[in-house]
C-alpha positions in Angstrom: 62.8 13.5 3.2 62.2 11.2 6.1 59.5 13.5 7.3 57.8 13.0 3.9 57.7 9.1 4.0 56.1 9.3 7.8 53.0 11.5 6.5 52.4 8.9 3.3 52.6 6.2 5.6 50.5 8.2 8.4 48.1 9.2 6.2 46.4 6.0 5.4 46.2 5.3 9.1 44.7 8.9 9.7 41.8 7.8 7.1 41.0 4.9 8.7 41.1 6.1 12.0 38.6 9.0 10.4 36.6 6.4 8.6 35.8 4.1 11.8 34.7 7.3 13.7 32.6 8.1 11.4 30.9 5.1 11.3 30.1 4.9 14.3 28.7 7.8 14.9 26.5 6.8 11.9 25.8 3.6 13.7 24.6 5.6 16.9 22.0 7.0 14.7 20.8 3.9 12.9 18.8 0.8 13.9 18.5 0.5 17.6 16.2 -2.5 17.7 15.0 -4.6 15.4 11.1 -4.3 13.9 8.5 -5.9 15.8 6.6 -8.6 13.4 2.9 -10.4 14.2 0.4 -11.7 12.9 -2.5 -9.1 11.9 -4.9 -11.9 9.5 -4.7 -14.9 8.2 -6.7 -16.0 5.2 -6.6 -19.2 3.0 -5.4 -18.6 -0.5 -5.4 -21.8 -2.7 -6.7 -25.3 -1.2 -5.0 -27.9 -2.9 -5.1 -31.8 -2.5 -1.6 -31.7 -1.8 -0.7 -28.5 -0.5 -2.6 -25.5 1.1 -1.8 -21.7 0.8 -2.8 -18.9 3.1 -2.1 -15.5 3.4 -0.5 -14.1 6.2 -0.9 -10.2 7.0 1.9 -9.3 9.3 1.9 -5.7 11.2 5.5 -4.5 10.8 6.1 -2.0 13.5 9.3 0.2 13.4 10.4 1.4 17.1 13.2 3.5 15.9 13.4 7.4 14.8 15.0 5.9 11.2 13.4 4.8 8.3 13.9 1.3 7.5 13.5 -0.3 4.1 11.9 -4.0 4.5 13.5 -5.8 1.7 12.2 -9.5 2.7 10.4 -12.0 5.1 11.1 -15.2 6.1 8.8 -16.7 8.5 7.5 -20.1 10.3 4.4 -20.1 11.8 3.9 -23.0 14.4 0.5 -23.8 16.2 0.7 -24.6 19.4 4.2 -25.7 19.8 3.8 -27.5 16.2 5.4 -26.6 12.5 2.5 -25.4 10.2 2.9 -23.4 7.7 6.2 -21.5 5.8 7.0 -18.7 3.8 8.7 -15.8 2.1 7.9 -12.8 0.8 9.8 -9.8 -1.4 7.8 -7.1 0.5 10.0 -4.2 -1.0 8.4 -1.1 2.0 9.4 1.9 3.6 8.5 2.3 7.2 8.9 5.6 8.2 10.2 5.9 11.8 7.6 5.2 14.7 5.2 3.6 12.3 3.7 0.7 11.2 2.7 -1.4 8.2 0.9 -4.3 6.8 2.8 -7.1 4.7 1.3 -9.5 2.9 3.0 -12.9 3.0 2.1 -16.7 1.6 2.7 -18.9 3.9 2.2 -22.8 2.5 1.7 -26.2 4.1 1.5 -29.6 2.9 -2.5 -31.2 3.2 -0.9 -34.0 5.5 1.2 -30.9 7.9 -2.2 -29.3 8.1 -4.3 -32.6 8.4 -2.0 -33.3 11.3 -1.3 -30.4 12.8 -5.4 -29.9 13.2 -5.8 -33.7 14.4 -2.7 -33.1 17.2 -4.5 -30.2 18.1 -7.9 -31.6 18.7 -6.0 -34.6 20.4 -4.2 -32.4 22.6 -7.4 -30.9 24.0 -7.4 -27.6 22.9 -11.3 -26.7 22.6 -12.7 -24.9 20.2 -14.0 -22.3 22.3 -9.9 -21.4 23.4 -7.5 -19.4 22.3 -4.9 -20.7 19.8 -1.6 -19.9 20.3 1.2 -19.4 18.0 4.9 -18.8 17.5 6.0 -17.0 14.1 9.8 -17.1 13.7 11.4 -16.0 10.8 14.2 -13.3 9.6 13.5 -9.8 8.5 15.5 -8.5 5.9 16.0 -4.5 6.3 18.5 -1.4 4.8 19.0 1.0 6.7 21.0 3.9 5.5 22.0 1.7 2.7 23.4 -1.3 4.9 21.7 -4.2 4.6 21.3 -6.6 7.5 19.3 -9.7 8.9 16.9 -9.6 11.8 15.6 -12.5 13.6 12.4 -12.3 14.5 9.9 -14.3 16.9 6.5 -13.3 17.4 3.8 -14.9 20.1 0.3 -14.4 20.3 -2.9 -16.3 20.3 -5.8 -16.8 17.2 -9.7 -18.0 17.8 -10.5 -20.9 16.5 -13.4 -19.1 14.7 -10.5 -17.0 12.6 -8.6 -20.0 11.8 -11.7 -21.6 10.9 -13.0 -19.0 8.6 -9.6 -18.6 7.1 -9.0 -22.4 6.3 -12.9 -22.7 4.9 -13.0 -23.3 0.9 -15.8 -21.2 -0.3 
């Protein structure tokens, strides 16, 4: 009788010890490193007297040999050291492994952030002629295998002015 008790109270201990094993060999094969994020184009989308919209596209670039499922974006995008713009998007895509794709994201700033952020950078010297560069930050929010996790992202890189121009220019 004793020798039955020890196998009930074994056996839960025997499917845990099966369980974490398991999943970590599942973890061996899943997300090594997170996606790589930056900015592909930038367009405006609505001008507003109060607020301004633009249209981020973001290049989402999976290093991994697993498909990931890129459920959200949150991101800040600074110019030249300086807030300008923020946003989310429900991107909802599958990127297969050692591939890439394009997300669409609005991004939105206040007239007086952007009014600023253009006058700070004219003050600051940066010529037209120059590259602009910028710092998008944000979290990327992925399943893999049916997990879901965070990522936090940052992204550097430099814009022309000549972009930036075109895409801030009401038609």
């Amino acid at each position: 009788m004793a020798k039955h008790s020890r196998q009930c109270i074994f056996s839960p201990y025997a499917w845990l010890c099966l369980l974490l094993c398991l999943s970590s060999c599942a973890a061996l094969h899943g997300l090594r490193e997170g996606p790589r994020i930056s900015v592909a184009d930038i367009q405006l989308q609505k001008a507003g007297f109060l607020e301004s919209a633009l249209l981020l596209q973001l290049r989402v670039l999976n290093p991994n040999d697993v498909a990931i499922e890129l459920e959200a974006i949150t991101c800040d995008l600074a110019l030249d050291g300086r807030p300008f713009a923020r946003g989310v998007a429900d991107s909802r895509k599958r990127i297969e492994p050692y591939s890439s794709t394009i997300v669409p994201v609005s991004v939105h700033s206040s007239a007086v952030e952007m009014a600023g952020a253009m006058a700070r950078l004219l003050e600051a010297g940066v010529r037209p002629d120059s590259p602009l560069p910028y710092t998008l930050q944000g979290q990327a929010i992925l399943k893999v295998h049916g997990f879901q996790m965070e990522k936090p992202f940052t992204s550097k890189g430099e814009l022309s002015w000549q972009s930036l121009k075109k895409a801030l220019r009401a038609d």
